[in-house]
MDAnalysis code that builds the backbone (N, CA, C; Angstrom):
import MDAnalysis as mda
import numpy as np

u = mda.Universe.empty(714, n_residues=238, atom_resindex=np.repeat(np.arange(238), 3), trajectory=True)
u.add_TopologyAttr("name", ["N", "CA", "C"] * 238)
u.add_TopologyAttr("resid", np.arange(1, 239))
u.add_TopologyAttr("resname", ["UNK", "UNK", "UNK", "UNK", "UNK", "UNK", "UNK", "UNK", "UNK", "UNK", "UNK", "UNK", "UNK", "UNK", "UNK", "UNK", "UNK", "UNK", "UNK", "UNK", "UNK", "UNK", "UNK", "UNK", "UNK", "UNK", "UNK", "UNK", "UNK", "UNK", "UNK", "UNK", "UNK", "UNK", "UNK", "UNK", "UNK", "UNK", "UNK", "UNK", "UNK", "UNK", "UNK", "UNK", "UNK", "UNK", "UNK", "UNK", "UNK", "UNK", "UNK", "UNK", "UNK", "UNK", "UNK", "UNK", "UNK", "UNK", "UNK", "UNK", "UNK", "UNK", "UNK", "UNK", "UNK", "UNK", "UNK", "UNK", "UNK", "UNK", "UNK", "UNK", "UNK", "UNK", "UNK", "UNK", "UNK", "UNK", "UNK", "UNK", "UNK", "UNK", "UNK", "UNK", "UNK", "UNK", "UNK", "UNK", "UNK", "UNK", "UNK", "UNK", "UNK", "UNK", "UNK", "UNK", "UNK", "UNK", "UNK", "UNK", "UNK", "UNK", "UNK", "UNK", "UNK", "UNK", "UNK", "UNK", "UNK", "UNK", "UNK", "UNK", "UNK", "UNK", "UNK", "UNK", "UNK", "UNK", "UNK", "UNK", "UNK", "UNK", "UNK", "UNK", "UNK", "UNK", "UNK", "UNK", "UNK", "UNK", "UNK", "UNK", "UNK", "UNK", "UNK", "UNK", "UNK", "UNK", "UNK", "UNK", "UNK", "UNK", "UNK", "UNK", "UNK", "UNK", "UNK", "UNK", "UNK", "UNK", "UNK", "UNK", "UNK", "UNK", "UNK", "UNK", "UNK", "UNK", "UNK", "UNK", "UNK", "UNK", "UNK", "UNK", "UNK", "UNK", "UNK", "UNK", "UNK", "UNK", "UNK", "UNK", "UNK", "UNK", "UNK", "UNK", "UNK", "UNK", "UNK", "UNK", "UNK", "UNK", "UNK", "UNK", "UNK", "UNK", "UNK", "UNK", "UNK", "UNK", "UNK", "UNK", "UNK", "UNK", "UNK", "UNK", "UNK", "UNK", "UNK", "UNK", "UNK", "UNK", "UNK", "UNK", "UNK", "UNK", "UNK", "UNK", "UNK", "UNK", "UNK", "UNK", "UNK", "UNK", "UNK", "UNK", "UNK", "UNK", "UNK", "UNK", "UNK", "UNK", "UNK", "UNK", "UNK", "UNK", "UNK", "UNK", "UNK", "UNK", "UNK", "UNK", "UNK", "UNK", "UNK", "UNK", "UNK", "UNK"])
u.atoms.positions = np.array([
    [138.321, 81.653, 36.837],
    [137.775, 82.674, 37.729],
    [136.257, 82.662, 37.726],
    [135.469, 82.521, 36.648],
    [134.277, 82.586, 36.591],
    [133.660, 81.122, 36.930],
    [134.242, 79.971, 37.480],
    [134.128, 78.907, 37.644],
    [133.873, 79.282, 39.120],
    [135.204, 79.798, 39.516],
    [135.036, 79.956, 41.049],
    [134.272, 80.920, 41.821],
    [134.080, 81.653, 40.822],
    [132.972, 83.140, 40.859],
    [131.217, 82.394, 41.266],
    [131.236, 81.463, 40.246],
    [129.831, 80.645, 40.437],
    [129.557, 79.621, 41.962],
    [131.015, 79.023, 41.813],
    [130.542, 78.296, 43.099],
    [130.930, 78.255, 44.399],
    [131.632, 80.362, 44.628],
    [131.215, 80.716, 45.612],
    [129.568, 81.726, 46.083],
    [129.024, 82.166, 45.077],
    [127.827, 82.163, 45.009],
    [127.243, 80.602, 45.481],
    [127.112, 80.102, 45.286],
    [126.266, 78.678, 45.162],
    [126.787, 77.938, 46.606],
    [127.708, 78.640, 46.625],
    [128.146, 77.671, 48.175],
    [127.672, 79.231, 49.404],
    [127.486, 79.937, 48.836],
    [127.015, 80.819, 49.901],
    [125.648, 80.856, 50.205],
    [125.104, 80.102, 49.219],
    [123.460, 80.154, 49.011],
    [123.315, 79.257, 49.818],
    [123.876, 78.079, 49.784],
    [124.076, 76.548, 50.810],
    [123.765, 77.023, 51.956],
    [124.837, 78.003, 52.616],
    [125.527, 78.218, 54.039],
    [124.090, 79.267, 54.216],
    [123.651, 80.009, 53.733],
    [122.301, 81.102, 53.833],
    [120.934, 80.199, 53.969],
    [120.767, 78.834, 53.404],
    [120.165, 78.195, 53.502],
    [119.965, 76.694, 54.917],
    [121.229, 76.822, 55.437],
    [121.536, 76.486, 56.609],
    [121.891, 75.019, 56.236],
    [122.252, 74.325, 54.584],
    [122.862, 73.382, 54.535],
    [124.417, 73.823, 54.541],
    [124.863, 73.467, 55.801],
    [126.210, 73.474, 55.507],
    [127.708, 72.160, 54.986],
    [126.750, 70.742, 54.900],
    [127.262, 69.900, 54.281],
    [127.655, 70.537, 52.582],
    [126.340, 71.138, 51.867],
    [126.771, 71.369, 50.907],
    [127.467, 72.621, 50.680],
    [127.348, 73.520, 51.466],
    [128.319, 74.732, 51.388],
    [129.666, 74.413, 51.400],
    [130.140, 73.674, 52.433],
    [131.254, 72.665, 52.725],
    [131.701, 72.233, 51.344],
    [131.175, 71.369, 50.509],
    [131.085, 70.432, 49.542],
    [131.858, 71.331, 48.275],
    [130.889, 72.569, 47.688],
    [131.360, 73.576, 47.019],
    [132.351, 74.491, 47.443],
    [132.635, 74.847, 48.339],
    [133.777, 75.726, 48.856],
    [134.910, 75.040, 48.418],
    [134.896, 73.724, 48.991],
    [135.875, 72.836, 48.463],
    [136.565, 72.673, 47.206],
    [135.271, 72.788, 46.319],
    [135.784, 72.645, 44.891],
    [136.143, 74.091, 44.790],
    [135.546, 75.431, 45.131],
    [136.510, 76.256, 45.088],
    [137.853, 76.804, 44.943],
    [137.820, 76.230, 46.385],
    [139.644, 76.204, 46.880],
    [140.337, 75.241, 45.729],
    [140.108, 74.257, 45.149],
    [140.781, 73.177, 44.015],
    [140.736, 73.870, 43.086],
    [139.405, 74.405, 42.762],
    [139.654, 75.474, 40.917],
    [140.426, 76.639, 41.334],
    [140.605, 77.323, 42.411],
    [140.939, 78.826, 42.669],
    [142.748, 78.046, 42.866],
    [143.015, 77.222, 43.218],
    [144.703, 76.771, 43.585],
    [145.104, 76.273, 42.261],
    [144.233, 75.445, 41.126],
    [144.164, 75.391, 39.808],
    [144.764, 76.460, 39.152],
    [143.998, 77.594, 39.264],
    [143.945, 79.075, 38.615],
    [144.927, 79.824, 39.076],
    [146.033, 80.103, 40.214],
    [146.546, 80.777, 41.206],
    [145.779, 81.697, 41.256],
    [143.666, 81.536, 41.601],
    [143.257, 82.663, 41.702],
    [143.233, 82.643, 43.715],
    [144.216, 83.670, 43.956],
    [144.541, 83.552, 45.101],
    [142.980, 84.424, 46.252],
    [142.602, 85.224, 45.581],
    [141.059, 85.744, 46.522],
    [140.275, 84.941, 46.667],
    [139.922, 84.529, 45.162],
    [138.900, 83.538, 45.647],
    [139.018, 82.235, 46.257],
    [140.196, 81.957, 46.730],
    [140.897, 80.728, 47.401],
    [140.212, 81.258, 48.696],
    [140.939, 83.144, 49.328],
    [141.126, 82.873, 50.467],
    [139.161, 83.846, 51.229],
    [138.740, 83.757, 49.770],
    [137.120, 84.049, 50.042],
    [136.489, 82.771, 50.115],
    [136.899, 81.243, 49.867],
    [136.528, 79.835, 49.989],
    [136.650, 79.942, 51.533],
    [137.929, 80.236, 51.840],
    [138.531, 80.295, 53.420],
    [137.634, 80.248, 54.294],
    [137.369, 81.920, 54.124],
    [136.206, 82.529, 54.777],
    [134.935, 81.429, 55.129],
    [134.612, 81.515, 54.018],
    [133.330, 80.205, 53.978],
    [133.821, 79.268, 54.645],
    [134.605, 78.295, 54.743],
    [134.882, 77.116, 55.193],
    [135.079, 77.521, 56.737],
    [135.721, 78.862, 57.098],
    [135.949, 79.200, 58.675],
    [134.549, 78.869, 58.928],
    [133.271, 79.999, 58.752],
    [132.280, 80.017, 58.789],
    [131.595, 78.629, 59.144],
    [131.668, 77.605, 57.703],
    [131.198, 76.469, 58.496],
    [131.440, 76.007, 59.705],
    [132.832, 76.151, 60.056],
    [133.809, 74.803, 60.912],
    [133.026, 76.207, 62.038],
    [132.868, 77.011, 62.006],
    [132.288, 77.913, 63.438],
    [130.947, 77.589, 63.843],
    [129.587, 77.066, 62.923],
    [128.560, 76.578, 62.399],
    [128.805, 75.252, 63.677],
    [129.494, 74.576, 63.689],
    [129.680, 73.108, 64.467],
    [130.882, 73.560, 65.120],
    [131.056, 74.462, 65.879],
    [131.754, 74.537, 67.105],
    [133.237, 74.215, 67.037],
    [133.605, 73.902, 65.849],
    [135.134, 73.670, 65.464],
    [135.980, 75.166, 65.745],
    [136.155, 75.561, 66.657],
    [136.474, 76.892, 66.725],
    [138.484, 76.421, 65.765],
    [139.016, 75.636, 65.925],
    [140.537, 75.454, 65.844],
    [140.346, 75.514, 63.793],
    [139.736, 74.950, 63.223],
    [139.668, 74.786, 62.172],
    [138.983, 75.955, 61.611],
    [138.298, 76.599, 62.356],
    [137.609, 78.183, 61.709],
    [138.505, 79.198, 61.493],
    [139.442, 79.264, 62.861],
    [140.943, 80.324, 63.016],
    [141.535, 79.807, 61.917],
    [141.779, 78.480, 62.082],
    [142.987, 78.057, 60.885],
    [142.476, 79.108, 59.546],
    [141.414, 78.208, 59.212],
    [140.894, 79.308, 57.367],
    [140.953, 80.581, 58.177],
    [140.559, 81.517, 58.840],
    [140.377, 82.649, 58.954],
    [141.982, 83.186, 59.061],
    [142.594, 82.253, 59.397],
    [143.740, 83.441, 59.296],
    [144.611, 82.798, 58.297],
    [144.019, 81.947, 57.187],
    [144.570, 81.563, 55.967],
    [144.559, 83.059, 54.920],
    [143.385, 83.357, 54.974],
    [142.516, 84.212, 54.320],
    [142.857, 85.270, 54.612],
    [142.799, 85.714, 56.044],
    [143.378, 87.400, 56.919],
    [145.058, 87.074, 55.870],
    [145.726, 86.502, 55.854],
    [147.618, 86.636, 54.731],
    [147.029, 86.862, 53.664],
    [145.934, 86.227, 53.371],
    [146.079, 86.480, 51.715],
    [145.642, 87.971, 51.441],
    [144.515, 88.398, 51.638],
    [143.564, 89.815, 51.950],
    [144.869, 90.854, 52.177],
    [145.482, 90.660, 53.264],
    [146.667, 91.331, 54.074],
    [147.980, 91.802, 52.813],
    [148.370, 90.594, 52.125],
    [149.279, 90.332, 51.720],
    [148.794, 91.569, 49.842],
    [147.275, 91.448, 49.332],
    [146.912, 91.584, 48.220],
    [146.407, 93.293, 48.340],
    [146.491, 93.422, 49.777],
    [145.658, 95.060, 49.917],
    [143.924, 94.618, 49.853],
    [143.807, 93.674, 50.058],
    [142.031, 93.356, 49.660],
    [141.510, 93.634, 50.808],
    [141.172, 95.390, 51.455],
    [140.486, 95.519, 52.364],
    [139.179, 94.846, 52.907],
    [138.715, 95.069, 51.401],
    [136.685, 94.833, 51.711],
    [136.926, 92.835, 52.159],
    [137.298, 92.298, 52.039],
    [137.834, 90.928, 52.206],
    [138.402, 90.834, 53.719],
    [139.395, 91.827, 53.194],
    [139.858, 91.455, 55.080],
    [138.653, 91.706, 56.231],
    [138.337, 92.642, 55.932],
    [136.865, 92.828, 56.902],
    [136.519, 91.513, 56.976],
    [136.102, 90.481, 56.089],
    [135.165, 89.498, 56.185],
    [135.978, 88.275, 56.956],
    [137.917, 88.346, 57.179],
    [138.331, 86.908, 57.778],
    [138.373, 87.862, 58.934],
    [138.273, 89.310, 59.231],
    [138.409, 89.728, 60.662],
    [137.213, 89.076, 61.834],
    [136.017, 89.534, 60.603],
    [134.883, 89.747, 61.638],
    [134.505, 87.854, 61.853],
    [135.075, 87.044, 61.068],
    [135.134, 85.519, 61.674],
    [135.732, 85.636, 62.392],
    [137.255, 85.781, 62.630],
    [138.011, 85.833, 63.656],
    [136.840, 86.422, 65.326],
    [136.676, 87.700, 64.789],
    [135.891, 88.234, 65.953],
    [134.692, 87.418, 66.259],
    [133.616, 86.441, 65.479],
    [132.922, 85.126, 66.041],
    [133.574, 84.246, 66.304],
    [135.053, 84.172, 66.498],
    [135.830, 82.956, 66.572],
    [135.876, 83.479, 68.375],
    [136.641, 84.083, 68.451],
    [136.535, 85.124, 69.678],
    [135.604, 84.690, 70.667],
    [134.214, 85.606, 70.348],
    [133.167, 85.342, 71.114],
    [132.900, 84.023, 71.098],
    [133.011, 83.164, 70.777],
    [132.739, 81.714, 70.369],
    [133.415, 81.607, 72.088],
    [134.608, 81.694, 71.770],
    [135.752, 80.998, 73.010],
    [135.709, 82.413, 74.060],
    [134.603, 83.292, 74.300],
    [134.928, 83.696, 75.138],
    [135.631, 84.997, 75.736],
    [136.049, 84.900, 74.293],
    [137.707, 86.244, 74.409],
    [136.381, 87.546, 73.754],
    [135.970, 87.986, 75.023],
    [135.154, 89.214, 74.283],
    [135.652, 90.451, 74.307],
    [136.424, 90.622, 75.133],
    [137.428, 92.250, 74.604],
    [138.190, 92.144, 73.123],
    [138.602, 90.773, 72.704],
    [139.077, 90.651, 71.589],
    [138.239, 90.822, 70.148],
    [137.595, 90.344, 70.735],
    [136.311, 90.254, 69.776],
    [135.828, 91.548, 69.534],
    [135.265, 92.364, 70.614],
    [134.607, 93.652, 70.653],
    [135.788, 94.632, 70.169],
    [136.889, 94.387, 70.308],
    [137.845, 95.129, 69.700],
    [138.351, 94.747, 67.781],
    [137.843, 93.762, 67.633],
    [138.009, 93.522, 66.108],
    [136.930, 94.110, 65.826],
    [135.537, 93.823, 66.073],
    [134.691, 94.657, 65.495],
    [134.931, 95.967, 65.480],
    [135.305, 97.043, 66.399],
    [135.147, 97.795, 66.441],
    [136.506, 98.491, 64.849],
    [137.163, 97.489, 64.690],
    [138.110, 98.131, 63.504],
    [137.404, 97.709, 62.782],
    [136.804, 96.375, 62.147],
    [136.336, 96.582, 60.648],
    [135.033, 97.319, 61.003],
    [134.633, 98.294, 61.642],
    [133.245, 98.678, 61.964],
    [134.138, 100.158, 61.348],
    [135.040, 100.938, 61.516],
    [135.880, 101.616, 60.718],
    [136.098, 101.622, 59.415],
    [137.042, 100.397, 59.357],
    [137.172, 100.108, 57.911],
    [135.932, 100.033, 56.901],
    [134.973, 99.461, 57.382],
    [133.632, 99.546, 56.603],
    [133.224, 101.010, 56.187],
    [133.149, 101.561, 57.251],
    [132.661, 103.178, 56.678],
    [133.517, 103.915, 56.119],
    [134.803, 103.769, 56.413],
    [135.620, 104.422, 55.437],
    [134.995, 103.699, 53.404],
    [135.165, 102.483, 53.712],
    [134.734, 102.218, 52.189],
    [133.731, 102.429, 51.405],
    [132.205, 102.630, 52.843],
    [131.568, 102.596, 52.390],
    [129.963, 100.931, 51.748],
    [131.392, 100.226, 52.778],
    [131.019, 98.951, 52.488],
    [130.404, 98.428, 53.902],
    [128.809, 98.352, 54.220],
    [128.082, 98.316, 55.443],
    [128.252, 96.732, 56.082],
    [128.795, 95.663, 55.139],
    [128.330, 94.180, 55.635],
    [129.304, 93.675, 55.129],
    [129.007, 91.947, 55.425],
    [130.247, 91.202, 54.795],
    [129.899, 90.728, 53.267],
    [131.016, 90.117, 52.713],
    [130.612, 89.077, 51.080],
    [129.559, 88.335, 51.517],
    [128.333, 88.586, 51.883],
    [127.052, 87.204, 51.470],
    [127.603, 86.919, 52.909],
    [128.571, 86.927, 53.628],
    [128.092, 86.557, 54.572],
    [128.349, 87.311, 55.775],
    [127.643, 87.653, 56.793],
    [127.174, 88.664, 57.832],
    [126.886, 88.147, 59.291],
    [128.582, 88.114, 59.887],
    [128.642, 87.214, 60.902],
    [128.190, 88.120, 62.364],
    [128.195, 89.713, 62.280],
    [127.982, 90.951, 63.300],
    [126.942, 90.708, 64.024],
    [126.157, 90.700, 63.414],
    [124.979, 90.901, 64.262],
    [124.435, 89.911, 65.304],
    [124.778, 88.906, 65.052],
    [124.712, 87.637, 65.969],
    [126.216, 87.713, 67.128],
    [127.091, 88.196, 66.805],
    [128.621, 88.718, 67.797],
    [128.087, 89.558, 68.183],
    [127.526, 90.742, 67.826],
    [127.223, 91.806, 68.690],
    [126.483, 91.890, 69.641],
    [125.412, 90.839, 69.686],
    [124.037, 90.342, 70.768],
    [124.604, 89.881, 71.703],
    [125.784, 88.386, 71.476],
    [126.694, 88.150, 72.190],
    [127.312, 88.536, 73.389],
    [128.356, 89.790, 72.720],
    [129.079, 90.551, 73.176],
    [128.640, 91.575, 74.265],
    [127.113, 92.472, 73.734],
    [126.608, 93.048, 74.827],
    [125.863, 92.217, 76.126],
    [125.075, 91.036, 75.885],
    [124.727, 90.782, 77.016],
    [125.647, 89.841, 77.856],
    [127.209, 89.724, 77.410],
    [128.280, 88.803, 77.884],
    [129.004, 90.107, 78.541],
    [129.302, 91.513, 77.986],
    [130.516, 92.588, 78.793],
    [129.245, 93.497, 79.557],
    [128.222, 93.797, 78.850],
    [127.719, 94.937, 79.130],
    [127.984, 96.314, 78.320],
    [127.036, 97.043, 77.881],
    [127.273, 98.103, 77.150],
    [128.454, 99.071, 77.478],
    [128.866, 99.272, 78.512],
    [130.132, 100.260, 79.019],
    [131.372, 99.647, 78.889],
    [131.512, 97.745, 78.770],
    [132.624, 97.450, 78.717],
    [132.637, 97.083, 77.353],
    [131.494, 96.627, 76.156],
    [131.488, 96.635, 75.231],
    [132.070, 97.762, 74.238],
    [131.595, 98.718, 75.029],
    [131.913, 100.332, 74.431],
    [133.607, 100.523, 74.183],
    [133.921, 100.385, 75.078],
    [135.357, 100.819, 75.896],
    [136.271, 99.862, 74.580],
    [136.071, 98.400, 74.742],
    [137.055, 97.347, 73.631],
    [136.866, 98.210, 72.388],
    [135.477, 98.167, 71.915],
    [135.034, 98.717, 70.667],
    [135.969, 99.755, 69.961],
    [135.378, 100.921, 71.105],
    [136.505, 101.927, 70.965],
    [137.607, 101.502, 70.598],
    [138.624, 100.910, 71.719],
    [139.739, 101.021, 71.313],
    [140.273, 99.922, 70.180],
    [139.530, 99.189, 69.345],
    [139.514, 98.720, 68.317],
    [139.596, 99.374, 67.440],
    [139.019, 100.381, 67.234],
    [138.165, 101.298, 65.878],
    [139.644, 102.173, 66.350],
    [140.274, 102.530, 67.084],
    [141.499, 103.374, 67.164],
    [142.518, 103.271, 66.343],
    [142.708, 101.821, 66.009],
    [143.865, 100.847, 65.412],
    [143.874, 101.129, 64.119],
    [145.390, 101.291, 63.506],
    [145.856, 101.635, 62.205],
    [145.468, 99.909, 61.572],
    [145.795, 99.669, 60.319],
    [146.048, 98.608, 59.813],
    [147.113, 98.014, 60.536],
    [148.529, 98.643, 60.877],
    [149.034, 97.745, 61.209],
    [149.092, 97.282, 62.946],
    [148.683, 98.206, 63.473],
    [148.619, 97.694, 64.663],
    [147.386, 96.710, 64.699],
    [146.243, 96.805, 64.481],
    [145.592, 96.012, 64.055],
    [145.953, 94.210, 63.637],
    [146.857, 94.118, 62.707],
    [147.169, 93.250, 62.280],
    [148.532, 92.751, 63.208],
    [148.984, 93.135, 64.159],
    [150.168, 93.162, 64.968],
    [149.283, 93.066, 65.936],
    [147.776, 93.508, 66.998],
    [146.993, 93.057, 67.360],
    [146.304, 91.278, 66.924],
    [146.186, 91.044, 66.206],
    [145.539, 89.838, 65.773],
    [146.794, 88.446, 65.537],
    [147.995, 89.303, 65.620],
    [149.054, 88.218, 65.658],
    [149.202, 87.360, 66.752],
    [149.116, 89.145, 67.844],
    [149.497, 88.237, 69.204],
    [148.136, 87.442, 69.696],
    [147.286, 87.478, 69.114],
    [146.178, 86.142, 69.507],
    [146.090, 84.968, 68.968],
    [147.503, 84.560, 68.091],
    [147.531, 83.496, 67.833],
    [147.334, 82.440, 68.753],
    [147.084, 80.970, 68.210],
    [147.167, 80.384, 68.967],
    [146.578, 79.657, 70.776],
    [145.670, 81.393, 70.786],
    [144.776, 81.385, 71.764],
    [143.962, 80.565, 72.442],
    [143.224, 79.394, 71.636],
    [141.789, 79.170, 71.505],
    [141.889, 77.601, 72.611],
    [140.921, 77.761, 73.034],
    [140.493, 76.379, 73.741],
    [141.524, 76.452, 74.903],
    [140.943, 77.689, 75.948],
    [141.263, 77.309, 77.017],
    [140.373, 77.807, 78.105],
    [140.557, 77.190, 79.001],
    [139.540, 77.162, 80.126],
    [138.900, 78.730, 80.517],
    [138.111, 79.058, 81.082],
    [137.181, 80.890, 81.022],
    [137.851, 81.206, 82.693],
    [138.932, 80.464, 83.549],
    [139.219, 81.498, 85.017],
    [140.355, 80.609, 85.142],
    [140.740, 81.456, 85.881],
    [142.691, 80.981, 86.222],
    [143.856, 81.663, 85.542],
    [144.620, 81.390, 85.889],
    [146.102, 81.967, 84.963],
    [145.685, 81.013, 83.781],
    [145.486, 80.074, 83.695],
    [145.541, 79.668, 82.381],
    [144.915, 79.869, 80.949],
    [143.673, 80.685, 81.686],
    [142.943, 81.253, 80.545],
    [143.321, 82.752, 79.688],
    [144.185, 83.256, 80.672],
    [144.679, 84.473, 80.180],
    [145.247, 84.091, 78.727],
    [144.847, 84.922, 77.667],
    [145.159, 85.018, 75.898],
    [147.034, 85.320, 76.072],
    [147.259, 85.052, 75.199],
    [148.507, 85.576, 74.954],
    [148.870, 87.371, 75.137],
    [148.299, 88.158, 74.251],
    [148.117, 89.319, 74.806],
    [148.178, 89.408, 76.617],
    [147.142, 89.163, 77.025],
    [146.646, 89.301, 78.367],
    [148.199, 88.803, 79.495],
    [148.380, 88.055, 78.753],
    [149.914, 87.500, 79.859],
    [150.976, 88.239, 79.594],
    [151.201, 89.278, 78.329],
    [151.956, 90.192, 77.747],
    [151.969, 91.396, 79.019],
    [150.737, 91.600, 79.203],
    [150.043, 92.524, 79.800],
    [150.415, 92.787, 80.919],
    [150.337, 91.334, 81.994],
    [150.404, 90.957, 82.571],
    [151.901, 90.839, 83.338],
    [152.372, 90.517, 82.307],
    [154.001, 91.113, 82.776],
    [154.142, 92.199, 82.576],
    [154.074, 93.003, 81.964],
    [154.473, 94.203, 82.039],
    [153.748, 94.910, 83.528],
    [152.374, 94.829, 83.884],
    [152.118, 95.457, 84.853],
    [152.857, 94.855, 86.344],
    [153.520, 93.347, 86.367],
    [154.396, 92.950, 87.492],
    [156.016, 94.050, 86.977],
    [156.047, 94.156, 85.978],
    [157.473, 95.409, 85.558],
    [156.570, 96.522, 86.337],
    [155.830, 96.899, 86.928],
    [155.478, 98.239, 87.055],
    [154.812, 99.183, 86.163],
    [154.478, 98.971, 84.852],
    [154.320, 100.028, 83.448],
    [153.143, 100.540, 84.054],
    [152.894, 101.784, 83.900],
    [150.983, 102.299, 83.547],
    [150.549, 101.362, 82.404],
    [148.847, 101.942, 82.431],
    [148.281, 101.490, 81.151],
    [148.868, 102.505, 80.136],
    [149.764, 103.330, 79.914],
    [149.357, 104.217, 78.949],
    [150.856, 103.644, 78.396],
    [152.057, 103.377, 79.428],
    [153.184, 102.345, 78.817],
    [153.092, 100.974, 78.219],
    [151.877, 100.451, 78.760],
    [151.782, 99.497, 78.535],
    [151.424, 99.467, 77.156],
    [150.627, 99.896, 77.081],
    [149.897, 100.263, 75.709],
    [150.897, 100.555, 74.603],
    [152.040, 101.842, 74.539],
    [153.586, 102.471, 74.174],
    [154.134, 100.924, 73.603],
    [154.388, 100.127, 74.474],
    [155.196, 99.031, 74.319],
    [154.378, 97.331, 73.263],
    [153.196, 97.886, 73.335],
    [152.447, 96.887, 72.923],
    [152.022, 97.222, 71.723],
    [152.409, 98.997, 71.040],
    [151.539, 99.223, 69.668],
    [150.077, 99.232, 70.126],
    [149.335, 99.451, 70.803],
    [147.697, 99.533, 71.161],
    [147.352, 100.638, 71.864],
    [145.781, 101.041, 71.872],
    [145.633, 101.578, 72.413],
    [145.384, 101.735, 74.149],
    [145.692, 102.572, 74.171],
    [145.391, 102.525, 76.235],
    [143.922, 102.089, 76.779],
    [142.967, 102.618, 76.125],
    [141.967, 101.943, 76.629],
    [141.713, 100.304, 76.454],
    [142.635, 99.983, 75.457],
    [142.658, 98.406, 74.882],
    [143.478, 97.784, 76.301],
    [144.308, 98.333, 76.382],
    [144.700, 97.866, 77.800],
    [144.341, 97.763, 79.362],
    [143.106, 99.055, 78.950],
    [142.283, 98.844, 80.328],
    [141.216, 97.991, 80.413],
    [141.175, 97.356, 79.091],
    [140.089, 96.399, 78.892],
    [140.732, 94.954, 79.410],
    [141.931, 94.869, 78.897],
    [142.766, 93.387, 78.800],
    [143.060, 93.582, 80.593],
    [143.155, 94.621, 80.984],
    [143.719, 94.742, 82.733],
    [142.342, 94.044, 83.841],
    [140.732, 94.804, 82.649],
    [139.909, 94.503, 83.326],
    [139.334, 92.885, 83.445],
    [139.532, 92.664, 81.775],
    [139.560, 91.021, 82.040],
    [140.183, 90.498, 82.656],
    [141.769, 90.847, 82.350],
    [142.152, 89.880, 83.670],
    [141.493, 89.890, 84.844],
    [141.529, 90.697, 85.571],
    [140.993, 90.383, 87.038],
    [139.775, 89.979, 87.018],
    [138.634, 90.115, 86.251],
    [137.763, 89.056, 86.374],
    [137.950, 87.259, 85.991],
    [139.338, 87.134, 85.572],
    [139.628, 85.982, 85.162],
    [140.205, 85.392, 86.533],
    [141.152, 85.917, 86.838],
    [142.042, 85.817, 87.958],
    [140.633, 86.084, 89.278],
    [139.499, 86.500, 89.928],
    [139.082, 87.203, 90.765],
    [140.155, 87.933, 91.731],
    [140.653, 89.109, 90.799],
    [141.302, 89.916, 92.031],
    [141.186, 91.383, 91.516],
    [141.776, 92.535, 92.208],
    [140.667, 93.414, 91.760],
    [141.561, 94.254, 91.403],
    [143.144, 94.889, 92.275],
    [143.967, 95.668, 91.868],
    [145.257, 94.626, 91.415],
    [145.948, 95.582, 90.994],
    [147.126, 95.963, 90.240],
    [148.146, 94.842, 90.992],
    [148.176, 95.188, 92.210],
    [149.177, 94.593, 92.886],
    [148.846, 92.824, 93.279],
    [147.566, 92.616, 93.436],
    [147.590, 91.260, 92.915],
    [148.207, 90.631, 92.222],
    [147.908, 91.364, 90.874],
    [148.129, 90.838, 89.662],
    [149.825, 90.830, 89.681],
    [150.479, 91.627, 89.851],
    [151.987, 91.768, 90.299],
    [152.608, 90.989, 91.154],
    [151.642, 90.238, 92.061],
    [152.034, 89.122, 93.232],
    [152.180, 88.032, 92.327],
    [151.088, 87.866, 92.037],
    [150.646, 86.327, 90.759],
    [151.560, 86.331, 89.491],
    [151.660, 87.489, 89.183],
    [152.583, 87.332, 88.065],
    [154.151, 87.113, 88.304],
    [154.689, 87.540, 89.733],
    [155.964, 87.287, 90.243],
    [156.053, 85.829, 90.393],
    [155.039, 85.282, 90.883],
    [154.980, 83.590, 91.801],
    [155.095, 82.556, 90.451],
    [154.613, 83.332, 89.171],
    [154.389, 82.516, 88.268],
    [155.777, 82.916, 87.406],
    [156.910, 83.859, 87.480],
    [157.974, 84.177, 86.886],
    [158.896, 83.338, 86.719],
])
């Protein structure tokens, strides 16, 4: 433990220092002494780091992978102050690809979870503030607001029942049916079923404004503006 204690310090100093070959290098040996040890945190606090890099060089597929290595382990151990740290990658994983209601809606829960603990930032590393610059001049402060919100609404488990259905998401094109997230095509059928946002929401575990966010992306994805579009397109595509 105190092996791996040292050279995640030392690999965080790397990644703060903007070598990320050697952050890379030590994380590594991390994850080998921490799977050595069954010290299972500091395995999935290596994670973290290694997401971090692979986000560093645009590897968005290999950042999710560790980040949601790390989000089971955290999840699985009760290690709140931790989970904050594979969320808010996830949420630069997000903005990375685009998905900014997703994003603005993860922040807005560990932006919760933090003050409940008491705990203002991440382990050494502090991915917010660079997502949040992002995020506002990509939605705009009113649509930034709105995800946020209904992020910070979310229990743990909807939350984590939130972040499921974005598996798998990543690397797809920013307009068309095809870019719609998994969520978003959830959505999406349900509003060709007819649901309100406030059923929709009922049926999805989320909040309603989370759904007026995912309703609003869509149609800027799709360019169409009401409901019944989206109900045409979603029939043609049934």
């Amino acid at each position: 433990m105190a092996r791996c204690a040292e050279g995640l310090l030392a690999a965080h100093a790397s990644f703060a220092l903007g070598d990320m070959n050697d952050a890379s290098a030590r994380a590594i040996d991390v994850l080998r002494w921490a799977k050595a040890g069954h010290n299972v945190i500091d395995h999935a606090r290596a994670d973290v780091l290694m997401g971090a890099v692979a986000l560093a060089s645009h590897d968005t597929r290999a950042a999710e992978r560790h980040a949601r290595e790390a989000l089971a382990t955290h999840a699985e151990h009760g290690n709140h102050l931790n989970l904050c740290d594979a969320i808010e990658l996830l949420a630069a994983i997000a903005a990375e690809c685009r998905d900014h209601v997703e994003a603005a809606s993860l922040l807005g829960a560990t932006a919760t979870s933090r003050a409940q603990m008491g705990s203002p930032r991440g382990y050494f590393i502090d991915l917010v503030p660079g997502v949040l610059v992002t995020l506002r001049q990509s939605m705009g402060d009113d649509a930034f607001a709105s995800a946020r919100n209904a992020g910070a609404a979310l229990d743990l488990a909807g939350l984590l029942a939130f972040i499921d259905r974005t598996r798998g998401a990543r690397s797809r094109p920013s307009s068309g049916w095809s870019s719609l997230t998994p969520t978003e095509l959830q959505v999406a059928e349900l509003v060709r079923a007819g649901l309100t946002n406030r059923e929709v929401a009922q049926r999805l575990i989320m909040a309603t404004e989370t759904v007026k966010s995912h309703v609003a992306h869509i149609f800027a994805k799709l360019g169409i503006s009401r409901r019944a579009q989206l109900a045409a397109l979603a029939t043609e595509r049934a």
